[in-house]
Backbone bond lengths (Angstrom), bond angles and torsions (degrees), N, CA, C in turn:
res aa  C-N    CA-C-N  psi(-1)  N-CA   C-N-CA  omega(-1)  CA-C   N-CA-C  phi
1 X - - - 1.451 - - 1.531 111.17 -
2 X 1.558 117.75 -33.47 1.518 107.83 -175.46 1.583 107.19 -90.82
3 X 0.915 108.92 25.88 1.788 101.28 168.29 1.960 90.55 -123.09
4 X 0.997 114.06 -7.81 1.464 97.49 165.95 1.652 117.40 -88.75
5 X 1.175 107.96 -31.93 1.547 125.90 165.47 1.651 111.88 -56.26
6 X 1.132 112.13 -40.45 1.540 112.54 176.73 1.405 97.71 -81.94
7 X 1.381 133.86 -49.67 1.479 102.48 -177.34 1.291 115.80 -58.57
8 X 1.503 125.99 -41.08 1.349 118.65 -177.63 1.690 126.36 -51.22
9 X 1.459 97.52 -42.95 1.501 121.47 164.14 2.080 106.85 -34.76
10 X 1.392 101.89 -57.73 1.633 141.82 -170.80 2.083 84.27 -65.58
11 X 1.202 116.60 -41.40 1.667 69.18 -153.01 1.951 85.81 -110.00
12 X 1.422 110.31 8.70 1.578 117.82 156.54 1.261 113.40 -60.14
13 X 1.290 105.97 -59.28 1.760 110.90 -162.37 1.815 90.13 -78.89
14 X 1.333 151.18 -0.44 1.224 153.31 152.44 1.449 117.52 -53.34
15 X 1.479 93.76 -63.63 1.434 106.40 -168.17 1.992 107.14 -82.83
16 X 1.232 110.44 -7.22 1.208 108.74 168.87 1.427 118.74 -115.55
17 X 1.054 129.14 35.34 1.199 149.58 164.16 1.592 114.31 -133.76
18 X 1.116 119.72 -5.31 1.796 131.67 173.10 1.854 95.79 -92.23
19 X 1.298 100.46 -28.45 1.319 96.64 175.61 1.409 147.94 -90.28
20 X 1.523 93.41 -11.50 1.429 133.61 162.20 1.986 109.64 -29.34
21 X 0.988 96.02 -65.67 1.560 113.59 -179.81 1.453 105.06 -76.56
22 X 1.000 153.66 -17.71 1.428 144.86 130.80 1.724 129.90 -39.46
23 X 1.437 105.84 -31.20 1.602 106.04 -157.58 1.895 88.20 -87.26
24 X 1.472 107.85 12.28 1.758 79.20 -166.71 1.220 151.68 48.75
25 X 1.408 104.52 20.70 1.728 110.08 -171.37 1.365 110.73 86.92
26 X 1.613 106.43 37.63 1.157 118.36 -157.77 1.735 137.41 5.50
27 X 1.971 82.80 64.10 1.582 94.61 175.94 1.840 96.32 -90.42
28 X 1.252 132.49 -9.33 1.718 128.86 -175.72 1.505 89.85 -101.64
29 X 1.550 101.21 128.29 1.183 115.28 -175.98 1.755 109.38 -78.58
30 X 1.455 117.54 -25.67 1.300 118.44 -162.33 1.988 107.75 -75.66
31 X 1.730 95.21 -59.29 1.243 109.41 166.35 1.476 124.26 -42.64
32 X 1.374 112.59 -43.38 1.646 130.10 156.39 1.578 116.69 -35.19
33 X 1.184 94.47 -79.09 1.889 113.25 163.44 1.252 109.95 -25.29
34 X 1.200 122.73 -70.45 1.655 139.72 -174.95 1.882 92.61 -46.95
35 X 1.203 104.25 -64.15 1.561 108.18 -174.44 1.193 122.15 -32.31
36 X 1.361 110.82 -61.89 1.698 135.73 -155.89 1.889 90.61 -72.40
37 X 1.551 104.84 -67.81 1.474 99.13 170.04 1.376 131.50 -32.19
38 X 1.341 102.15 -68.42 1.649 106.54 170.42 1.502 128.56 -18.21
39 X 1.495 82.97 -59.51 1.953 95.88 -170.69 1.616 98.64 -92.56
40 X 0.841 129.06 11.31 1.752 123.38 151.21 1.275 118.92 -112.13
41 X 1.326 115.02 -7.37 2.025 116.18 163.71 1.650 78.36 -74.16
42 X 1.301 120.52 -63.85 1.997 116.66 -150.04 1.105 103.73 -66.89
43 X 1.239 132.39 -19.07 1.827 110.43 -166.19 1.781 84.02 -110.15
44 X 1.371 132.12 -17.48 1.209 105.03 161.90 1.546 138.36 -90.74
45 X 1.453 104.84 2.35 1.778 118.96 163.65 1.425 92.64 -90.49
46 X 1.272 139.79 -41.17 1.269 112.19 175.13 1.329 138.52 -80.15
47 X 1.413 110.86 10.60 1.245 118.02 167.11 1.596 121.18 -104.33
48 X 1.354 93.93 -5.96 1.970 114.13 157.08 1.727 105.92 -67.70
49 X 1.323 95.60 -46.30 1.480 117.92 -162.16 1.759 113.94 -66.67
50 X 1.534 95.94 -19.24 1.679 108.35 176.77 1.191 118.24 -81.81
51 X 1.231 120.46 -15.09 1.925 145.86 -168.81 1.276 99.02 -50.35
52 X 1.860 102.45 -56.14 1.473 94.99 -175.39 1.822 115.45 -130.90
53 X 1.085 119.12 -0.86 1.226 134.30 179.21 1.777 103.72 -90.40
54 X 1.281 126.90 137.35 1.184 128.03 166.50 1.481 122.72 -52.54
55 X 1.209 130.50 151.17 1.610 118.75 -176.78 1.470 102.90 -76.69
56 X 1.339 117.32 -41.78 1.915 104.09 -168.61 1.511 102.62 -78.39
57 X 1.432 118.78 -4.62 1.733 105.04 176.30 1.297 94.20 -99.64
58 X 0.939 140.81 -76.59 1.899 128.95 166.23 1.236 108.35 -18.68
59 X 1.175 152.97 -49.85 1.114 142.29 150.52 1.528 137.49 -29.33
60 X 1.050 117.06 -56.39 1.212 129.93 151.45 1.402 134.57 -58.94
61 X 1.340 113.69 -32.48 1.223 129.40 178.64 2.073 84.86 -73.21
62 X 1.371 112.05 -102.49 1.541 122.45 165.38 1.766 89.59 13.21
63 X 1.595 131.97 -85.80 1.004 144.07 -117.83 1.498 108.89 -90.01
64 X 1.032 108.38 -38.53 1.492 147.34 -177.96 2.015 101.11 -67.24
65 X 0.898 88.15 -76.32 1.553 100.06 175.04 1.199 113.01 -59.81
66 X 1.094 129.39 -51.01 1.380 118.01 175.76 1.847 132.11 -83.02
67 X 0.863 87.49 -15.89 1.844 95.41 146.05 1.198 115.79 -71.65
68 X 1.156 130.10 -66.83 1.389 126.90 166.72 1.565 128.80 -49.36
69 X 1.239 109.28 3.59 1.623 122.46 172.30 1.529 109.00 -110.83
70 X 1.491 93.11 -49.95 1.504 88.38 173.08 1.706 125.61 -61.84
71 X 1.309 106.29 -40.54 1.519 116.96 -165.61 1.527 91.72 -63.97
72 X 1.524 118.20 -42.82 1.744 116.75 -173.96 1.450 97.20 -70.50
73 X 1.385 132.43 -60.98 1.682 111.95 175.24 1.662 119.56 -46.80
74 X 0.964 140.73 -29.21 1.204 133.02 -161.71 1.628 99.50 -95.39
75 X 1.495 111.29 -24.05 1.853 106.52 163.07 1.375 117.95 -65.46
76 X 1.354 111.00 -59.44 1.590 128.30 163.00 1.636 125.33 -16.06
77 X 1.907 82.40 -90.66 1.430 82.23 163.48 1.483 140.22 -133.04
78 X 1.211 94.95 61.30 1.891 108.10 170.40 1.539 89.76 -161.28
79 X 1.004 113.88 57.54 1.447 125.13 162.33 1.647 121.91 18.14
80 X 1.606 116.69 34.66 1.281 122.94 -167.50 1.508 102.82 -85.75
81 X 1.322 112.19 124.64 1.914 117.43 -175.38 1.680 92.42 -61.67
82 X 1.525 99.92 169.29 1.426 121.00 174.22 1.630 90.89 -149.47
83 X 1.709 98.93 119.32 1.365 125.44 173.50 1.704 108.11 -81.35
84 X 1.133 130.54 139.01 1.646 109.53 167.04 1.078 129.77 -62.24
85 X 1.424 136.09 5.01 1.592 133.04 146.45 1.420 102.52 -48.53
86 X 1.478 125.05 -56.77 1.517 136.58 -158.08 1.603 80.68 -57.54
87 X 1.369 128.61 -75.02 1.426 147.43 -141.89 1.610 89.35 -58.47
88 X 1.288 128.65 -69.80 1.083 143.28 171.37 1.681 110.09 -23.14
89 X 1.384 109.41 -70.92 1.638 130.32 163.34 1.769 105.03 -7.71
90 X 1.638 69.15 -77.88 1.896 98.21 -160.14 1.756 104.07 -52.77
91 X 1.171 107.74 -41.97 1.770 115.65 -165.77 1.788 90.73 -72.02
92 X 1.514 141.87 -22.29 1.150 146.84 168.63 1.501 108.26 -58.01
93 X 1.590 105.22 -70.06 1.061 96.49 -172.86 2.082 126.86 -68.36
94 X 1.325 94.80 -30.20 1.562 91.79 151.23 1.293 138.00 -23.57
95 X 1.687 80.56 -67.12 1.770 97.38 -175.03 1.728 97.01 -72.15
96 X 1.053 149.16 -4.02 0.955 121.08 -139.60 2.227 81.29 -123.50
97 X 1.423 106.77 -29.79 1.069 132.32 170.60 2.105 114.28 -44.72
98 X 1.675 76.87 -77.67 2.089 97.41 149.29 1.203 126.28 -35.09
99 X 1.844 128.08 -57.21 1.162 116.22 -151.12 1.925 87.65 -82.95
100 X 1.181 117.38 -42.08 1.615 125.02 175.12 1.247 129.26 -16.02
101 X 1.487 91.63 -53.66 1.981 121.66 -170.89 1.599 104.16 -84.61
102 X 1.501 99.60 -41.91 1.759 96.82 -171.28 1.442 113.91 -96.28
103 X 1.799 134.26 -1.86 1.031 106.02 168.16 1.514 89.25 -150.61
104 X 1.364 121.17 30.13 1.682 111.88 160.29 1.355 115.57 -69.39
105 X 1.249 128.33 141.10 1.659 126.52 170.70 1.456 109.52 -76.51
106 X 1.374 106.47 -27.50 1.826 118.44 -172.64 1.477 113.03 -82.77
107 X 1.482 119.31 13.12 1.517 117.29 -172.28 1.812 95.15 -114.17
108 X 1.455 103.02 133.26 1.487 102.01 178.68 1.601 107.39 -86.99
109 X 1.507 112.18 129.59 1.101 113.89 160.06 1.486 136.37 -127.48
């Protein structure tokens, strides 16, 4: 259950940070809304998500993934280029995401 809680956590703090750049300095109240919600669904599945998962591997996991969601939404749709440093970046932190999950001893599974 707490790795489903962290994704949920994962695609809150996504979708409220994709929205960031909508609220205008949060002069749009709706995009705003979306915001404020977001990051209180995510920091409160991830504090379900700490119960049994370590904080610096939930962390990383959380951190990891959602850069890599965000950086792909903001190519998508707000037309932000990706140089291959970025590409390069992102395929790091992946891997770095991967090697964590599949051969840390400190990750609960």
């Amino acid at each position: 259950m707490h790795w489903l809680y962290l994704t949920i956590a994962i695609v809150s703090e996504v979708i409220a940070t994709s929205a960031l750049k909508a609220t205008e300095g949060f002069t749009r109240w709706v995009p705003s809304l979306v915001v404020v919600v977001g990051y209180a669904v995510a920091f409160y599945f991830l504090s379900l998500t700490l119960r049994a998962i370590p904080i610096g591997v939930a962390y990383a996991v959380w951190s990891g993934v959602g850069v890599v969601l965000v950086t792909v939404i903001g190519w998508y749709v707000y037309h932000q280029p990706l140089d291959l440093a970025a590409i390069v970046g992102i395929a790091l932190i992946v891997a770095g995401v991967v090697v964590l999950n599949a051969f840390s001893k400190v990750v609960a599974h």
